[in-house]
C-alpha positions, -999 to 999 in steps of 0.1 A, spaced: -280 -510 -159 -300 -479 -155 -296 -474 -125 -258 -479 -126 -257 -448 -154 -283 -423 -127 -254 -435 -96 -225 -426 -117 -239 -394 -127 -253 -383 -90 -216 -394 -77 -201 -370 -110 -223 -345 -100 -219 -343 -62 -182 -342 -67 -180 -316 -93 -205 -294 -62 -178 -302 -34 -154 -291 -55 -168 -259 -65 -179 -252 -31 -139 -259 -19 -125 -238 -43 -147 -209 -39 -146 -212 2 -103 -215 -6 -95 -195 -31 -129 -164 -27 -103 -145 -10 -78 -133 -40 -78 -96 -22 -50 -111 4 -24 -101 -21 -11 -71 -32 -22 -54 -64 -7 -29 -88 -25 8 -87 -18 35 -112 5 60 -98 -20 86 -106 -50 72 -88 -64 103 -67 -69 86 -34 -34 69 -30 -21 102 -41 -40 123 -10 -26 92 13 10 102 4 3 138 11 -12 127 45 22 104 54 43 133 45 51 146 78 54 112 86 83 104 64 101 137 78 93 120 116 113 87 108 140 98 90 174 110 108 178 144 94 174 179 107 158 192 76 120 182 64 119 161 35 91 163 13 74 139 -19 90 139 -53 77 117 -72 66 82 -61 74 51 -88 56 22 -80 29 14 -54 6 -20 -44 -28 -22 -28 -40 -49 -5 -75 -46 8 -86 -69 37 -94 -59 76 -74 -28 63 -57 -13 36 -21 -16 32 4 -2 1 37 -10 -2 56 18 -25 85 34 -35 92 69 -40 117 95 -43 119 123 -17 142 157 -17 156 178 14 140 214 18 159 238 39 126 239 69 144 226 103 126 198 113 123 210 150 112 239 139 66 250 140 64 251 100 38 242 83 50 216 59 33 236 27 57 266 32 86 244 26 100 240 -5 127 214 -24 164 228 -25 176 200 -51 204 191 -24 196 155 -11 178 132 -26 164 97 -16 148 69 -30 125 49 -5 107 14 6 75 25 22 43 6 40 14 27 49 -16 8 69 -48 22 74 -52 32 112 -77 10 132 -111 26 134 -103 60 118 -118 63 86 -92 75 56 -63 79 83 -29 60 70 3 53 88 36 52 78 48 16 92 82 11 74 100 33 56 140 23 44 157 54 19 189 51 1 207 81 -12 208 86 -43 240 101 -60 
């Protein structure tokens, strides 16, 4: 009988250790999804500055577009960082084909647009970002 209580318990207790080993091996990995960040956090803040030219590259205008205000924004870390966020941006009067350095351009309060973006980290360059996607809808 004694020995039936010490083979239960072994069996109980080797489950309960596959189990924990299955779950943490499974489910370790909770960084695979997308997290909120504060819109004020300093380093996704410097990654929208570095995109800016970016989002003036993709979009079809003539004029330079610059950063409002962005209004939300995920985090996924992994193999490489990714954000998904949206923000507003605002037409300046700088040609886009012209040599200006983005910082001497300013807003004129003429267009504005309200946009989808996806930034990646760039393979093997250390605190470079990418603008992947980026999908703007006037706003009236």
């Amino acid at each position: 009988m004694h020995s039936k209580i010490l083979f239960t318990n072994l069996m109980a207790t080797s489950l309960m250790i596959i189990m924990a080993i299955y779950f943490d091996v499974t489910f370790a990995d909770s960084s695979n999804e997308f997290k909120s960040v504060d819109l004020r956090d300093a380093t996704f803040r410097k990654i929208l500055k570095q995109i800016e030219p970016q989002i003036t590259e993709k979009l079809n205008s003539t004029n330079v577009y610059l950063l409002e205000t962005p209004i939300s924004v995920q985090m996924k870390s992994g193999s490489k960082t990714s954000y998904k966020t949206t923000i507003i941006i605002g037409e300046t009067d700088c040609k886009k084909d012209k040599n200006q350095q983005i910082d001497q351009c300013q807003l004129n309060g003429k267009s504005h647009s309200e946009c989808k973006a996806e930034i990646d980290s760039n393979d093997g360059q250390k605190n470079s970002y990418k603008l992947t996607k980026l999908n703007c809808k006037k706003m009236t």
